[in-house]
C-alpha positions as CSV (number, residue, x, y, z in Angstrom):
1,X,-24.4,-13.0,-33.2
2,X,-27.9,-12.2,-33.1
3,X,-30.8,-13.0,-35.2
4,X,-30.2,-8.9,-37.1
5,X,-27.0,-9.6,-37.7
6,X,-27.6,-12.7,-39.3
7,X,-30.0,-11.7,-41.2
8,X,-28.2,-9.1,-42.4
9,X,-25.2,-10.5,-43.2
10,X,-27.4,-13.1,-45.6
11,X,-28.5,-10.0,-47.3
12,X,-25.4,-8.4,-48.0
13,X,-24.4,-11.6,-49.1
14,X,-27.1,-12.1,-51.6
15,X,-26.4,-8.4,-52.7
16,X,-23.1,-9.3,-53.9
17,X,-23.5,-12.3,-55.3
18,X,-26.3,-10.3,-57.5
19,X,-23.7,-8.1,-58.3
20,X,-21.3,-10.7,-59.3
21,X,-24.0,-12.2,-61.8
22,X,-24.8,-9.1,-63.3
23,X,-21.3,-8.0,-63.8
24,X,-20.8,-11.7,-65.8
25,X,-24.0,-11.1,-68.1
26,X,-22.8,-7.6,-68.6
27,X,-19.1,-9.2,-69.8
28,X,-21.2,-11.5,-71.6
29,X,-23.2,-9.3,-73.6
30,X,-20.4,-7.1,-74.4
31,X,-18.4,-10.8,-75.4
32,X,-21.3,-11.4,-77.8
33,X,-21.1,-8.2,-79.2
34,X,-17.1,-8.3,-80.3
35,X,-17.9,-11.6,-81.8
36,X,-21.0,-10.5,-83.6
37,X,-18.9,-7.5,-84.8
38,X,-16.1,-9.6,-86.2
39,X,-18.1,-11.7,-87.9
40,X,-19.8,-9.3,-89.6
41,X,-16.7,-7.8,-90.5
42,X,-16.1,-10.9,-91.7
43,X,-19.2,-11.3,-94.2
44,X,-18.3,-7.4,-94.9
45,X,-14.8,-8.5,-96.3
46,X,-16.4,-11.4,-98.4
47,X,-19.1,-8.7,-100.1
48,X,-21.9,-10.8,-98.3
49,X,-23.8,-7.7,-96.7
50,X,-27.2,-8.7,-97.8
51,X,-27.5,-12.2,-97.0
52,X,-29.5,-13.2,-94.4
53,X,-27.0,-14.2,-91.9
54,X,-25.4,-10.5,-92.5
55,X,-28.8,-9.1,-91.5
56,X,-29.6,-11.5,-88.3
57,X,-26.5,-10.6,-87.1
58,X,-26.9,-6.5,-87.6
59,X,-30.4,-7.1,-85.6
60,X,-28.5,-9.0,-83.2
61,X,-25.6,-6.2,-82.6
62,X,-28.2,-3.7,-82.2
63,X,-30.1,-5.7,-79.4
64,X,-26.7,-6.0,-77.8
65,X,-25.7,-2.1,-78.2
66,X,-29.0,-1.1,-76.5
67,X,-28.5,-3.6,-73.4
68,X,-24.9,-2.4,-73.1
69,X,-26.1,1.7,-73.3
70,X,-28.5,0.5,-70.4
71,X,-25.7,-1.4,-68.8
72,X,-23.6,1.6,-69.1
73,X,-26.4,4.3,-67.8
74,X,-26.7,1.6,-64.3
75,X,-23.1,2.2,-63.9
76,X,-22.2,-1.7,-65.1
């Protein structure tokens, strides 16, 4: 196997294990965002809309909405 192919093998490699890590940060988010949904939905059902928590956590949902519509426009 020559010094290429190695080379290029590594690459791929390191391709797809950047892949792999992006596709678990991209489950991850989209975890985070079903929890932080529920538990505003949560707050919701107890009339505690405008506490603090209630807000911190819509701020947080939206962060997560826009990295998953950027997620989604890559194709991930």
């Amino acid at each position: 196997m020559s010094e290429d192919s190695k080379s290029e093998g590594m690459a791929q490699a390191e391709r797809e294990r950047r892949l792999e890590r992006y596709e678990a940060f991209a489950a991850s988010v989209r975890e985070d965002y079903g929890t932080t949904q529920r538990q505003m939905d949560d707050l919701r059902a107890q009339d505690r809309v405008k506490t603090a928590t209630y807000r911190q956590l819509y701020a947080y949902k939206c962060t997560l909405g826009e990295i998953l519509d950027r997620l989604e426009e890559c194709g991930l």
